[in-house]
N, C-alpha and C positions, 0 to 999 in steps of 0.2 A: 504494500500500500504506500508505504513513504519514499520507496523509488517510484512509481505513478505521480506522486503527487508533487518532488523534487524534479528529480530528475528530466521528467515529461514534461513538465511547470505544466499539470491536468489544475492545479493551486489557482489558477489563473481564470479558468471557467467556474471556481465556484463563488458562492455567496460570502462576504461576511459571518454571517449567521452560522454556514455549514462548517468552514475556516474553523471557528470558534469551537467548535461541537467536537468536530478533530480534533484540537487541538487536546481539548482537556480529556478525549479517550484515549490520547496517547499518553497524555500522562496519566493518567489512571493506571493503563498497565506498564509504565516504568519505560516508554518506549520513547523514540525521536531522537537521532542524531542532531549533532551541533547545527552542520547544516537545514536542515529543516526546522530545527528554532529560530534560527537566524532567518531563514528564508519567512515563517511565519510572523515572526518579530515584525519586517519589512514592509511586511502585507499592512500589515495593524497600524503601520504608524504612517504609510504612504496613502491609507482610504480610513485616515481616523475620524472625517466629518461624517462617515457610513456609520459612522459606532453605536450601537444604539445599549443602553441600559442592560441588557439581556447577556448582546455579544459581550461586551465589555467585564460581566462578573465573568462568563464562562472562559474568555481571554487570561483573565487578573485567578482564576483558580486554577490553569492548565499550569501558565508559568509559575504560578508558587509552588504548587506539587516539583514541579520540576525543577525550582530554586533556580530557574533562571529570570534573563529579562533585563534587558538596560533601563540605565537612568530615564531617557530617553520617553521608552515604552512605557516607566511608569510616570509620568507629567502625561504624556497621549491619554494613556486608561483616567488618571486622576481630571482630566479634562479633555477630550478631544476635539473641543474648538480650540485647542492652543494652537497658532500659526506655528510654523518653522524657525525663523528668527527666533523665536521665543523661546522654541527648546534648545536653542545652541546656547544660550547667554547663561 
């Protein structure tokens, strides 16, 4: 599934929503290389005005199970009306 989803970038056709859902059944079962967090990570903070309430816990519980997640991702999750500029400063 996470060569599909990397590899292929299949990531690409799905929703936010679905993104999210994945996200947090891979961490459930202890699963997902660097790359595919990092590529998920990307996802989240390049369509963070898509974020709605819902995606956003299931986002913020995949990456804590898996103790990962940049500074970055979490100002996106803690707001994601925050422009760009704003997360670099």
């Amino acid at each position: 599934m996470e060569h599909k989803l990397v590899d292929e970038q299949i990531y690409r056709y799905m929703t936010l929503e679905r993104l999210g859902e994945v996200l947090k059944a891979f961490a459930n079962v202890g699963r997902g290389s660097d790359e595919f967090i990092d590529t998920m990570e990307k996802q989240f903070i390049k369509h963070r005005k898509g974020l709605t309430p819902e995606i956003v816990e299931n986002v913020k519980a995949g990456f804590l199970k898996m103790n990962k997640g940049s500074e970055i991702l979490g100002k996106v999750l803690a707001d994601p009306t925050t422009k760009l500029p704003e997360l670099e400063a």
